[in-house]
C-alpha positions as CSV (number, residue, x, y, z in Angstrom):
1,X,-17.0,7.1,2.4
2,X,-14.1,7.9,4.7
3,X,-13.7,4.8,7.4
4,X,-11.3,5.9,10.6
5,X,-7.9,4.5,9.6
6,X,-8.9,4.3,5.8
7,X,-10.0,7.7,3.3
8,X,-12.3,7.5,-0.2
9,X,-13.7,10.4,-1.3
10,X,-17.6,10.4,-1.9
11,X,-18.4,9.0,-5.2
12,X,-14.8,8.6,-6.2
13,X,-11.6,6.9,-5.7
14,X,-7.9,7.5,-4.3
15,X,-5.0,7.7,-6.8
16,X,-1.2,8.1,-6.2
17,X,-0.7,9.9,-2.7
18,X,1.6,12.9,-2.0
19,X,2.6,12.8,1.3
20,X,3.5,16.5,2.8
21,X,4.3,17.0,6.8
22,X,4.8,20.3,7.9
23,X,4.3,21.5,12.1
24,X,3.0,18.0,13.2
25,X,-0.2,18.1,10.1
26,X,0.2,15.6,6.9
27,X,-1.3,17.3,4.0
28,X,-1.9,14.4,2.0
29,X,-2.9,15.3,-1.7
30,X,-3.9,12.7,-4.3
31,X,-4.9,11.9,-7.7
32,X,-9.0,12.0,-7.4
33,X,-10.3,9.2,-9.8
34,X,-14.1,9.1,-10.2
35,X,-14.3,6.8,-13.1
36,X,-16.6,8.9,-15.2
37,X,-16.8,8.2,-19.2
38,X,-15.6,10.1,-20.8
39,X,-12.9,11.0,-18.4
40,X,-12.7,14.4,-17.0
41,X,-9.4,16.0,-16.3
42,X,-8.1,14.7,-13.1
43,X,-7.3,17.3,-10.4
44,X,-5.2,16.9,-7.1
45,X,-7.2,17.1,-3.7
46,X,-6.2,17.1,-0.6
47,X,-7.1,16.0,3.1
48,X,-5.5,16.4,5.9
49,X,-5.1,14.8,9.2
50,X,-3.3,14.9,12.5
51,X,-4.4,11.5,14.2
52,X,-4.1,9.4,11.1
53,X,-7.4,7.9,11.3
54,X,-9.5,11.0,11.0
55,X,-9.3,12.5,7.7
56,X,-10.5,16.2,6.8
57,X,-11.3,16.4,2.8
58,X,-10.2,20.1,2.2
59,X,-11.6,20.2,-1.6
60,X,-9.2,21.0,-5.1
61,X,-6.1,21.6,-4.7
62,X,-4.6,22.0,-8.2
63,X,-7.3,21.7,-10.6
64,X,-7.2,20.3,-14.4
65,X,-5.8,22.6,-16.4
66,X,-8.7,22.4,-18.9
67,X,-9.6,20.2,-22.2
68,X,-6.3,22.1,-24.2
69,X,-4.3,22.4,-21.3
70,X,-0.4,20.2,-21.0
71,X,-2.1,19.1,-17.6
72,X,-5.8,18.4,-18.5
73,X,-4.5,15.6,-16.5
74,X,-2.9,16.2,-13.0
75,X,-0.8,13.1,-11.9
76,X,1.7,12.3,-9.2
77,X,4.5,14.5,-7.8
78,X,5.9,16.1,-4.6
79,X,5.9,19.2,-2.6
80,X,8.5,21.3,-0.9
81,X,9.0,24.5,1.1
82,X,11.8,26.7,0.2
83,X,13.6,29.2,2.2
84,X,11.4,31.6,2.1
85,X,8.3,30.2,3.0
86,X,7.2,29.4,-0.3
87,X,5.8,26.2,-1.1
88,X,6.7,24.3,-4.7
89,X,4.7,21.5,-6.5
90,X,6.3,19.9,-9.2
91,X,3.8,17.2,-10.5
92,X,2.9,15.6,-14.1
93,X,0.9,16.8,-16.9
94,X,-0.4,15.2,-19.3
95,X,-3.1,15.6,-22.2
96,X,-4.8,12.4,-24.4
97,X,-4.4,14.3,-27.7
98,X,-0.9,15.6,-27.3
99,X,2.0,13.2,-28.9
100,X,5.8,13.8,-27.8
101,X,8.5,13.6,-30.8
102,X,8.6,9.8,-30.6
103,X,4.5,9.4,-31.0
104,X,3.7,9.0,-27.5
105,X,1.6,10.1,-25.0
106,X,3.3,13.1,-24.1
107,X,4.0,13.7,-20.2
108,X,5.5,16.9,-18.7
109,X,7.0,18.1,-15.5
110,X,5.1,21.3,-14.3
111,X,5.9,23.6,-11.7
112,X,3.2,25.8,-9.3
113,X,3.6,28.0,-6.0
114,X,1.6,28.7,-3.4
115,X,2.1,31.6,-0.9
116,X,-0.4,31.1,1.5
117,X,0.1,28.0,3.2
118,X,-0.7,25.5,0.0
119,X,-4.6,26.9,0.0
120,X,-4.3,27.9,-3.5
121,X,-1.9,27.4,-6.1
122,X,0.1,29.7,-9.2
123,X,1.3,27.9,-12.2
124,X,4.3,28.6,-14.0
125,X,4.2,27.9,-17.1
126,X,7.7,28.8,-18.4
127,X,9.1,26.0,-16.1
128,X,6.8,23.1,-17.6
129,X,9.8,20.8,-19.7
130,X,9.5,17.0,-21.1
131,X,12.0,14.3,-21.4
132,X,15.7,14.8,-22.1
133,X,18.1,13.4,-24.6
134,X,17.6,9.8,-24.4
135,X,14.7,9.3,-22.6
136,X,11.2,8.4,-24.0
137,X,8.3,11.2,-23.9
138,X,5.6,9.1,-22.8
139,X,7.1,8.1,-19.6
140,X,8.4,11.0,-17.7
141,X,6.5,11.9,-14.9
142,X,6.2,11.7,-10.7
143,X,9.1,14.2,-10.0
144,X,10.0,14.2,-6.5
145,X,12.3,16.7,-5.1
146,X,14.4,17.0,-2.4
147,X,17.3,19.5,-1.2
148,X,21.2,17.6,-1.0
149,X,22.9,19.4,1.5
150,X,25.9,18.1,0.5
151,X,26.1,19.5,-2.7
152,X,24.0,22.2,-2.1
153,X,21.3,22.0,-4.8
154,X,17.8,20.7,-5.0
155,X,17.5,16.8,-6.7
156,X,14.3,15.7,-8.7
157,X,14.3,12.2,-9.3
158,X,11.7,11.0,-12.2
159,X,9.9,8.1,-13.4
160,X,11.4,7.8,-16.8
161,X,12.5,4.8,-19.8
162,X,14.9,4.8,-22.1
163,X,14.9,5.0,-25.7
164,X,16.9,2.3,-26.6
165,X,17.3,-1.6,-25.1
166,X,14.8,-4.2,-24.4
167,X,11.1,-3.3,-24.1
168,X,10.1,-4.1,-20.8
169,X,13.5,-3.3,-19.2
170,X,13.9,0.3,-20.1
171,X,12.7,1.6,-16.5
172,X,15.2,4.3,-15.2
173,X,15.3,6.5,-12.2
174,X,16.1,9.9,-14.0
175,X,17.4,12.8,-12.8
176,X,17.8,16.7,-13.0
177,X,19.3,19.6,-10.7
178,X,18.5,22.9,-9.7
179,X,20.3,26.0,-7.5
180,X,16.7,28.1,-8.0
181,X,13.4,25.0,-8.0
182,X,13.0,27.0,-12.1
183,X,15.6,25.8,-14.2
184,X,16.4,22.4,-14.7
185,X,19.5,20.6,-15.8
186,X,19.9,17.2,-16.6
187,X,22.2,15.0,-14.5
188,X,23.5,11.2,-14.9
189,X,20.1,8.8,-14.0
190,X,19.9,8.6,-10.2
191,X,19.3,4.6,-10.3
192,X,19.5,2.4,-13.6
193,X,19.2,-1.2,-12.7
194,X,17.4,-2.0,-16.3
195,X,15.2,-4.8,-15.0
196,X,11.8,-3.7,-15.5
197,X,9.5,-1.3,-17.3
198,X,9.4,1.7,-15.1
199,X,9.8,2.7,-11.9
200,X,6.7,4.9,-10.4
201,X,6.4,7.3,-7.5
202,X,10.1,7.5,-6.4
203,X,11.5,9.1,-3.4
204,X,14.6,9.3,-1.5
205,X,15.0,9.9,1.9
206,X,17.9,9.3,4.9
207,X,17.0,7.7,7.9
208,X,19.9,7.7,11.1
209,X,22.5,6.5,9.0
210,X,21.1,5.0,5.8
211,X,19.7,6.2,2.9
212,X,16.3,4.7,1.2
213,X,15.7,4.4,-2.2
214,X,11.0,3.9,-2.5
215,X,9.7,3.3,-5.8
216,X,6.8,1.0,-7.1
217,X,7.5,-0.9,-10.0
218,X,5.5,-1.5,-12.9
219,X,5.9,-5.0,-14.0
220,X,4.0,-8.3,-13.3
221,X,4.9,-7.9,-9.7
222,X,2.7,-4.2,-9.4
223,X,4.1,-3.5,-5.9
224,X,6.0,-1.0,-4.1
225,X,10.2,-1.8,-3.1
226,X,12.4,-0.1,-1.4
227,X,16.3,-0.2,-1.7
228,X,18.9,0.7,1.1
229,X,22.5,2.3,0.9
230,X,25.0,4.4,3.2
231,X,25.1,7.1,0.7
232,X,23.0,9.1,-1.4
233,X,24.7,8.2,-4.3
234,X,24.7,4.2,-3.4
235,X,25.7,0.9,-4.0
236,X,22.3,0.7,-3.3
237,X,21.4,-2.8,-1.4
238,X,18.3,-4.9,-2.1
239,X,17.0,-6.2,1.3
240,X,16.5,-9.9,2.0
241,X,12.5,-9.1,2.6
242,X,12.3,-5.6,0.0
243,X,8.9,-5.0,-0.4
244,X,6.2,-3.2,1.5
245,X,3.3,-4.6,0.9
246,X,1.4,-6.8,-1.9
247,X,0.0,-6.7,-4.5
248,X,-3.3,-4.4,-3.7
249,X,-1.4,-1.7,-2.0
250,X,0.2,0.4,-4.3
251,X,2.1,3.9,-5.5
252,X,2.9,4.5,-1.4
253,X,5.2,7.3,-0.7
254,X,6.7,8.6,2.7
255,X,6.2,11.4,5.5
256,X,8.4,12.0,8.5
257,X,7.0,13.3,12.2
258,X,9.3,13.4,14.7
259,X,11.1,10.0,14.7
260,X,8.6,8.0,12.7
261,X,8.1,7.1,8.8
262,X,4.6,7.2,7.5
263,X,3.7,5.4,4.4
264,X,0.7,6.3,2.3
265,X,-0.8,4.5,-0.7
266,X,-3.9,3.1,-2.1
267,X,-5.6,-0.4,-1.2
268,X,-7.2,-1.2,-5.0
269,X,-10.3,-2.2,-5.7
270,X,-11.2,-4.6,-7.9
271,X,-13.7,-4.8,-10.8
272,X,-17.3,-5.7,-9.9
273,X,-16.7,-5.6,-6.3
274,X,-16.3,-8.7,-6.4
275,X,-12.8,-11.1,-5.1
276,X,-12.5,-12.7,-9.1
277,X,-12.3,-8.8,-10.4
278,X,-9.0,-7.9,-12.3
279,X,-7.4,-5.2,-10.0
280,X,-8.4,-1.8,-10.6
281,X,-6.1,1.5,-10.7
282,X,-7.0,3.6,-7.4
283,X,-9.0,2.6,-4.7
284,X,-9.1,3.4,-0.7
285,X,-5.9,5.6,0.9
286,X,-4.3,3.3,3.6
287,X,-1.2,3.8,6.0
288,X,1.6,1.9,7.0
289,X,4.2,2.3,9.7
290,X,8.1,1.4,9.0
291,X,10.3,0.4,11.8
292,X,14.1,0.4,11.5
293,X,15.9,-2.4,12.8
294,X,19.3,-2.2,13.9
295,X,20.6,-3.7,10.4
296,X,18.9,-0.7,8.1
297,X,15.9,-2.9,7.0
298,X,13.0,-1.8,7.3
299,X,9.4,-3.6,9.3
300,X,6.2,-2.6,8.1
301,X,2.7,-2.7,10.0
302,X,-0.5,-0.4,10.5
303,X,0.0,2.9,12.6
304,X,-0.6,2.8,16.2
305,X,-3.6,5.1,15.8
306,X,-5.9,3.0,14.0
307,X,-5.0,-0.5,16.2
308,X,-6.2,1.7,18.9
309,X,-9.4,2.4,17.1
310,X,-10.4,-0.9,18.1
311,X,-11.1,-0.9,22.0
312,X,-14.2,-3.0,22.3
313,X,-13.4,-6.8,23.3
314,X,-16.0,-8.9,21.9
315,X,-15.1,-12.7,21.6
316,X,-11.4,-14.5,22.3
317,X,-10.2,-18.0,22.5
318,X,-8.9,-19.0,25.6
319,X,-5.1,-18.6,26.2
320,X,-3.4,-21.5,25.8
321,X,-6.1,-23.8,23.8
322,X,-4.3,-26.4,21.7
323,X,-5.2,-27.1,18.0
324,X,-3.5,-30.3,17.1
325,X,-3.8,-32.0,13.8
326,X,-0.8,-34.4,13.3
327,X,-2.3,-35.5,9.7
328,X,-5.4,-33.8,9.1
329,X,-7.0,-30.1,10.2
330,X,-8.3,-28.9,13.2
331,X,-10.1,-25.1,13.9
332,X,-11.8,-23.3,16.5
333,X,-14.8,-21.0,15.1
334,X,-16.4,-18.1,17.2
335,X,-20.2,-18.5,17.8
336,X,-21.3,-15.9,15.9
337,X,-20.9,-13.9,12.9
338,X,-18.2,-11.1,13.5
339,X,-19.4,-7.6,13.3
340,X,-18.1,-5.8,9.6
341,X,-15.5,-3.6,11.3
342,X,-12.7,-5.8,13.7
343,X,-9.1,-6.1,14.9
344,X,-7.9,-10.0,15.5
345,X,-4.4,-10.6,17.5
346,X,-4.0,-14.2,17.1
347,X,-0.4,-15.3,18.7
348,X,0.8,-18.6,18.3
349,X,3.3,-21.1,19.2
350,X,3.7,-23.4,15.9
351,X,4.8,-26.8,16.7
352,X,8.4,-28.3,15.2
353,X,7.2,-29.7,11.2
354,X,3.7,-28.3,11.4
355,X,2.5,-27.3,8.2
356,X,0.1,-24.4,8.2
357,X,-1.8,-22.8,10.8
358,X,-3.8,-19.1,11.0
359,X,-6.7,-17.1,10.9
360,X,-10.3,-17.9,9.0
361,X,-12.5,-15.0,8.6
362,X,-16.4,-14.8,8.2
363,X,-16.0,-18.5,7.5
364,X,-19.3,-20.5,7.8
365,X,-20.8,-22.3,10.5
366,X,-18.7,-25.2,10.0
367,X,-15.3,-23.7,8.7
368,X,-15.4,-25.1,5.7
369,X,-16.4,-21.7,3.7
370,X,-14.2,-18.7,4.1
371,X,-11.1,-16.5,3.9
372,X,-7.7,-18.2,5.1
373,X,-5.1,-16.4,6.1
374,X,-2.3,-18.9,6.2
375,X,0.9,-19.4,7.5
376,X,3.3,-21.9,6.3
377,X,6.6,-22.5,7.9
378,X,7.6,-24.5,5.5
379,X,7.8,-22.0,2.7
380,X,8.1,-18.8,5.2
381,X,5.2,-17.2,3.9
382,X,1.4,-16.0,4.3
383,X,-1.1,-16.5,1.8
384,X,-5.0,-15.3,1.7
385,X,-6.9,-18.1,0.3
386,X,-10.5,-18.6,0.3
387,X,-12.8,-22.0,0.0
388,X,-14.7,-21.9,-2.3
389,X,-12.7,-20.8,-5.5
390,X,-14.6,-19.6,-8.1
391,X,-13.0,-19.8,-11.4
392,X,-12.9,-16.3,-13.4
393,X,-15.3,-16.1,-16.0
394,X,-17.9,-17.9,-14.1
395,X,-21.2,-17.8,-11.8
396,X,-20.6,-20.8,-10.4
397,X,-18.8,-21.9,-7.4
398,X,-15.8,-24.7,-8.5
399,X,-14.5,-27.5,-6.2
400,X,-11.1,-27.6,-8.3
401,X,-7.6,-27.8,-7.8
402,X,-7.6,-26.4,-11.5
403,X,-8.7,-23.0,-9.6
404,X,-5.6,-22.4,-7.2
405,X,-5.5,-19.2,-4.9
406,X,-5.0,-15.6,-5.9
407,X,-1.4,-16.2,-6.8
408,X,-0.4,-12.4,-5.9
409,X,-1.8,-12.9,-2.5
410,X,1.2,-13.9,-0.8
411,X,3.9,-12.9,1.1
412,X,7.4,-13.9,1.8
413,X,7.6,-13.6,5.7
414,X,9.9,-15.6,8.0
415,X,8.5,-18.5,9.8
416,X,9.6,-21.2,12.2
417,X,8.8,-23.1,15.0
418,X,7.7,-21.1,17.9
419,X,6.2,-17.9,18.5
420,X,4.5,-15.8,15.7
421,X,1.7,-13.0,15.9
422,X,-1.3,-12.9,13.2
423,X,-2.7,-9.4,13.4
424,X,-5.7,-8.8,11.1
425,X,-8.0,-5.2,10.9
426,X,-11.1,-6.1,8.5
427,X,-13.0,-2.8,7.8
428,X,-16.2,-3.6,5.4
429,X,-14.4,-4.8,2.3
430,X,-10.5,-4.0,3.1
431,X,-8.6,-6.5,4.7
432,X,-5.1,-5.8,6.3
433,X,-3.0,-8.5,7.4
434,X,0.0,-8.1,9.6
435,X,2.9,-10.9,10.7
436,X,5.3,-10.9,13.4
437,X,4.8,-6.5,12.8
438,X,6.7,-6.5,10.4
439,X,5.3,-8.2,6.7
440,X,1.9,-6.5,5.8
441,X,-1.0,-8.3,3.2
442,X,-3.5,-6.1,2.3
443,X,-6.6,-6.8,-0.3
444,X,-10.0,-6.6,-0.5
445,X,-12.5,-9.4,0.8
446,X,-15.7,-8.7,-1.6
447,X,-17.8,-11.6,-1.5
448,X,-18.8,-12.8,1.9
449,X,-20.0,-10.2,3.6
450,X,-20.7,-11.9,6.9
451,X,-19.7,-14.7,9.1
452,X,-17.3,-16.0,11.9
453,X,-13.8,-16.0,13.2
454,X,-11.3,-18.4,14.0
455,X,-8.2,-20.3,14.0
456,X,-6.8,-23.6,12.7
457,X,-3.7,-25.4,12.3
458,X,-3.3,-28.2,9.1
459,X,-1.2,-31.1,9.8
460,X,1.0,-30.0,13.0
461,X,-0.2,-28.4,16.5
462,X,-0.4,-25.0,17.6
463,X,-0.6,-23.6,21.2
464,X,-2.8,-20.2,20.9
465,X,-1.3,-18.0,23.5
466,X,-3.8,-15.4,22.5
467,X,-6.6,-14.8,20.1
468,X,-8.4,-11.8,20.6
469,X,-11.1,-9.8,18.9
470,X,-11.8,-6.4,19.4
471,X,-14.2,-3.9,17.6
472,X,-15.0,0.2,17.4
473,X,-18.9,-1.0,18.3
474,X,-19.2,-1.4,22.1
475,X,-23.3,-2.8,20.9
476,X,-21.5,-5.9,19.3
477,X,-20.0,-7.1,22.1
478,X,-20.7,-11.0,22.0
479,X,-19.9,-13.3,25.0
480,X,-16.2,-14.8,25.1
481,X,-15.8,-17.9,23.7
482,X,-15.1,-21.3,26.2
483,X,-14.1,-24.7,25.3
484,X,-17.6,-26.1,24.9
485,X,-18.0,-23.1,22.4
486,X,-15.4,-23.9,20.1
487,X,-15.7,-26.5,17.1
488,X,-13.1,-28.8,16.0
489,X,-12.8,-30.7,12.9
490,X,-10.9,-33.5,11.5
């Protein structure tokens, strides 16, 4: 199932991602979900890759500990090398029919080694412990660890709730401390804003001279933030623009080469394959590039590697083609349907008070049928849309403003008049959308299949300084598009 750029695993899904980098290699190992019923203890796998668009499924790499095992149930946590050469996993166990003190789902933090490069795996089952004073027992998982140099002591930050205070604002950032990676001690929580319910997959990591604070949050919002401070230890700053993706791109944590931060979480999928589906847990393994900019904040986009997995030109609209719709809509459509695997650059100049303008993907012969990926200036933001809506629940196909777009399928980006770039990779069903290379929209497109390409403007003019097409298939190469090709309505 793997597509370049984009990993599932044969006849199952990608979970939570654990992101290791050692001699230029990410070993990436996640939480394999296959969806059975009843559910089977869920292992760790791992695959590996150099490139980042060619990945290498390696097999188990910490099994399920069995039906009466603490970790029948393997979920998210980190790796690390020590001194010595040894690598550590601390990760979460958990167990269905075992109850913590409080009468919840109990989860631990376990502990296993691995002496020969992380191809097979000891536990240690003396280092397994559960929540501390104060904390709840069914929330205390994802430990990541990392060595402070400052203090000189290894950190494990966990995904934890408190006992007491509103429901869902409990989420805390625990923490413990360790001179040996065995033996724990509690420590003060590393990050306790009290806003929301938890606070999954965190990680810490210093970049030049800031520190960055990665978590995804479990709340309406189901999305991964990250916060920014000068020190380890904080004020930690929420950025104007904090989050990396949307909604369907979830759980991502980080992996340094060189100079560059990699990102790695899951695209989900959604139920019934189909764009009405409630959002599923796991799905497709995905990457994202951040870019620091001179201020600390961070830019997001897709890795170099897989943009250049797209080399085949196929169709474009002429440089400099004008869309102009002062009061009403205007779009130029491609020809012909657009293969099931393509890149779209689409720059343009926005005029002064236009309202929206942007992409349409395999919309129908006449543009009125299709994605939308849509920019509005006026509310600095891109939103997928789709015409028609059909309203959850049904078969049928609605022409309502009762059905409005997929609410979480926005994002906050900045927009004004003048010069903004539209990148879009479409791979079968996943869908990555790019602005400006900096504010990323991922999803899934599920229901139509096939059909064409363009760009529109509503209510303004746009100058399209480039809108280009490229895909991995040199046998779909169509002819370029001219002015008596494209289609404009009003």
């Amino acid at each position: 199932m793997s597509q370049r750029g984009f990993y599932r695993p044969d006849g199952a899904w990608v979970g939570d991602v654990i992101p290791y980098q050692e001699d230029g290699v990410f070993h990436l190992f996640y939480l394999h979900e296959t969806r059975r019923t009843p559910k089977e203890g869920m292992p760790w796998q791992r695959v590996v890759t150099e490139n980042l668009v060619d990945f290498h499924e390696t097999g188990v790499a910490i099994a399920s500990g069995g039906n009466q095992a603490a970790d029948f149930n393997i979920y998210t946590g980190s790796i690390v090398r020590d001194d010595d050469g040894v690598h550590h996993a601390f990760y979460t166990g958990q167990n269905p029919d075992r109850l913590g003190a409080d009468g919840l789902p109990l989860q631990l933090v376990l502990h296993a080694t691995s002496l020969d490069g992380m191809q097979s795996w000891q536990r240690h089952a003396a280092d397994t412990f559960g929540a501390t004073a104060g904390y709840e027992t069914g929330d205390w998982r994802d430990p990541y660890v990392f060595w402070d140099a400052d203090a000189e002591l290894w950190r494990m930050l966990i995904t934890a709730r408190h006992t007491e205070g509103p429901l869902r604002r409990r989420g805390v950032i625990a923490q413990c401390t360790s001179r040996d990676l065995t033996r724990w001690e509690p420590a003060a929580p590393f990050w306790d804003p009290r806003r929301t319910v938890a606070y999954e997959c965190p990680e810490v990591f210093q970049w030049g001279d800031w520190w960055y604070l990665v978590s995804s949050e479990f709340s309406d919002a189901f999305t991964t933030r990250y916060r920014m401070a000068r020190s380890l230890h904080g004020p930690w700053i929420v950025p104007a623009y904090d989050t990396l993706d949307g909604r369907a791109f979830y759980a991502a944590k980080s992996a340094a080469r060189g100079d560059r931060r990699l990102f790695f979480g899951w695209i989900a999928t959604r139920e019934g394959t189909a764009d009405d589906g409630a959002w599923q847990w796991a799905g497709t393994m995905s990457v994202l590039e951040a870019e620091q900019r001179s201020d600390g904040t961070l830019a997001f986009h897709p890795a170099a590697e897989l943009r250049e997995t797209f080399e085949e030109a196929i169709s474009s609209i002429p440089a400099g083609t004008i869309l102009s719709a002062p009061d009403g809509y205007a779009d130029a459509l491609s020809p012909d349907d657009s293969p099931d695997s393509f890149r779209v650059v689409a720059r343009f100049d926005i005029a002064e008070g236009t309202r929206e303008c942007g992409v349409l993907l395999r919309a129908s012969a006449d543009g009125d049928e299709g994605y939308v990926l849509r920019l509005e200036p006026q509310r600095d933001r891109l939103v997928l849309d789709r015409w028609p809506r059909r309203q959850t629940g049904t078969e049928q196909w609605q022409i309502s403003g009762d059905v409005p777009f997929v609410i979480e399928l926005e994002r906050p980006v900045p927009l004004g008049d003048g010069p903004h770039t539209l990148e879009v990779i479409v791979d079968g069903d996943i869908c990555v959308a790019t602005v400006d290379d900096a504010v990323v929209l991922s999803t899934r497109i599920y229901d139509r299949p096939v059909g064409r390409i363009g760009a529109f403007v509503g209510e303004g003019t746009v100058t399209v300084t480039e809108f280009s097409v490229s895909t991995r298939d040199a046998a779909a190469e169509a002819a370029p598009l001219t002015h008596d090709l494209l289609t404009s309505t009003n």
